[in-house]
C-alpha positions in Angstrom: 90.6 123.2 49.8 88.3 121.5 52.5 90.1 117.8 52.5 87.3 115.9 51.2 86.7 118.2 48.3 87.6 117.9 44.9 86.9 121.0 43.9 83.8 123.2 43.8 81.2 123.1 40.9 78.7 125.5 41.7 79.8 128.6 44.2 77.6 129.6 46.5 76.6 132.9 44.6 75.9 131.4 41.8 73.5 129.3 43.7 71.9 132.2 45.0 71.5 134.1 41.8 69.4 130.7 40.5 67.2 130.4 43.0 65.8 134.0 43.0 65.7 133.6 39.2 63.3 130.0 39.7 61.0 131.9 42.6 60.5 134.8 40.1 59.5 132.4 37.5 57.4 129.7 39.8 55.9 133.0 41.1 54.9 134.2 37.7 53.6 130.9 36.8 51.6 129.8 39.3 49.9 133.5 40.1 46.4 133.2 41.5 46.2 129.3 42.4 46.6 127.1 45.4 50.1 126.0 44.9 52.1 123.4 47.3 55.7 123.1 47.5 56.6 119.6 48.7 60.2 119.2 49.5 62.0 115.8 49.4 63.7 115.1 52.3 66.8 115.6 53.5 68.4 116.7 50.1 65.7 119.5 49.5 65.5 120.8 52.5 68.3 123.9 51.8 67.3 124.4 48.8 63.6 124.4 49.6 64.4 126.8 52.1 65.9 129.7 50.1 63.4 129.0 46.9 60.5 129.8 48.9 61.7 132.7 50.2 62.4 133.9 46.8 58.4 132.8 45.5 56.5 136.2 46.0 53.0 134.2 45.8 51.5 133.0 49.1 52.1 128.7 49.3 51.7 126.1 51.4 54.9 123.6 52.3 55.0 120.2 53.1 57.2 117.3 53.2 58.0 113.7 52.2 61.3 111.7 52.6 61.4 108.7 49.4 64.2 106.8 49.0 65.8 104.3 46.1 69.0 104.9 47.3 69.4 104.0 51.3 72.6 104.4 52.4 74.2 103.7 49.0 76.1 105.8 46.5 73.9 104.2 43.3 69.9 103.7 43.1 69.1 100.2 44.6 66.1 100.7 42.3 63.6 100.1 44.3 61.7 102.9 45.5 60.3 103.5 49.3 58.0 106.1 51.1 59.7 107.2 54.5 57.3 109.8 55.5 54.6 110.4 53.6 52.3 114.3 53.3 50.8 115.6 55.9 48.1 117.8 53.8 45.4 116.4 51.2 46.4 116.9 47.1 43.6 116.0 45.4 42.7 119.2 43.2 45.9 121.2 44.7 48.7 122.4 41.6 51.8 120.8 43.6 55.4 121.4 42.8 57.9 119.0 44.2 61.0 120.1 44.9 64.4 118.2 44.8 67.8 118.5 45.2 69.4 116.6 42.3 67.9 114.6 39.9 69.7 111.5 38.7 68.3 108.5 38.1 64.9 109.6 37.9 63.5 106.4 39.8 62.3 108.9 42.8 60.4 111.4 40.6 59.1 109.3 38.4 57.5 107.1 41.4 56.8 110.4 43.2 55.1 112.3 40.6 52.7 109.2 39.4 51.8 109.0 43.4 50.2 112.6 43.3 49.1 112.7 39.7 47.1 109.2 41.3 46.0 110.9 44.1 44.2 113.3 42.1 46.6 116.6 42.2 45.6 119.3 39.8 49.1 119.2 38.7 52.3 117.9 39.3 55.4 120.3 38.5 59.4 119.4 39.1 61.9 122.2 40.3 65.0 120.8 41.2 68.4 122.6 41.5 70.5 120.0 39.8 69.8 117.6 37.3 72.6 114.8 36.0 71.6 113.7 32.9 74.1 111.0 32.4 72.6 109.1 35.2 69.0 108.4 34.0 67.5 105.2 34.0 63.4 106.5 33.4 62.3 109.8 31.3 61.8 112.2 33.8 61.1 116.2 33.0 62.1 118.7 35.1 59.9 121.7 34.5 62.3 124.2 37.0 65.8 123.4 36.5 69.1 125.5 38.0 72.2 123.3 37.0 73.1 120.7 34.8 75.9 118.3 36.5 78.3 116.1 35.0 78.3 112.8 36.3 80.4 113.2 39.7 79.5 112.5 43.2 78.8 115.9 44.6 78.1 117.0 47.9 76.9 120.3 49.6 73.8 122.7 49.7 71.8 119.7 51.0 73.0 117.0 48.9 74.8 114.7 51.5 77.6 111.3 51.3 76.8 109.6 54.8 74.7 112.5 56.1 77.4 114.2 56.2 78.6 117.7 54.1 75.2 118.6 54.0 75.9 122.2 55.5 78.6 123.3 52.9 77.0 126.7 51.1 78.3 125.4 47.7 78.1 122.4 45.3 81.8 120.2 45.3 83.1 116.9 44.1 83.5 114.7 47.0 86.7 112.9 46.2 86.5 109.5 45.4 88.6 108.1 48.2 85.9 109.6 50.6 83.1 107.4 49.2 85.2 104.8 47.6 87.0 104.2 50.6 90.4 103.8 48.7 93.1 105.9 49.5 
């Protein structure tokens, strides 16, 4: 195995097989409005990729990058816009898309930004969710994997902006990030 890998959680296929089966059902769901998909940046930005290529309903894409983390392992807690939407929300149906939810801090700030803006609606896919991690109620109304709590890295998700570009979801071993041997 790939020396900074623990071991892989979530295989590529497996991956794959998820996101077709969230387009089909965002597809199904959202048939006949005005939906944007807003990707958080950088995490999203693989994920976001193949997911709209699986939604067979015409969209609109746009992006912010939020932080509560900077370059930290753990939530610093507070919460910052980086780069904010380019297109209007007010009266749009928006779905935000993340990589992994954990604490919740950056979804919960996120989706009470649009809801004030005055978006029709405010939906959550994300393709992991850690559960074990949450520090605000937060629902996730598209969900592809339930994580244990471990540091994981690939398919987006990133330690140091690096790993970013693995096809699968792994453990980063903890002397990577802990800086222990």
């Amino acid at each position: 195995m790939n020396q900074v890998i623990d071991r892989v959680l979530i295989p590529a296929a497996d991956i794959q097989a998820k996101v077709v089966e969230l387009g089909e059902e965002i597809s199904a769901d959202y048939e006949g409005e005005n939906l944007l998909v807003v990707g958080i940046l950088k995490g999203a930005l693989v994920f976001m990729a193949d997911l709209i290529r699986a939604i067979r309903i015409p969209i609109q894409i746009d992006f912010v990058a939020i932080t509560s983390y900077g370059a930290a392992t753990t939530s610093t807690g507070a919460v910052r816009i980086l780069k904010d939407l380019e297109q209007a929300v007010e009266g749009r149906h928006i779905l935000i898309v993340e990589d992994i939810v954990d604490t919740g801090l950056t979804l919960n700030y996120l989706t009470e930004n649009l809801r004030s803006r005055g978006a029709a609606s405010v939906k959550v896919c994300t393709l992991l969710d850690k559960p074990a991690r949450r520090r605000v109620a937060i629902h996730t109304d598209y969900n592809g994997f339930d994580l244990p709590d471990e540091f994981v890295v690939g398919y987006g998700l990133d330690y140091a902006e690096n790993y970013r570009h693995f096809p699968y979801v792994a453990v980063l071993r903890r002397e990577v990030y802990a800086g222990t041997p």
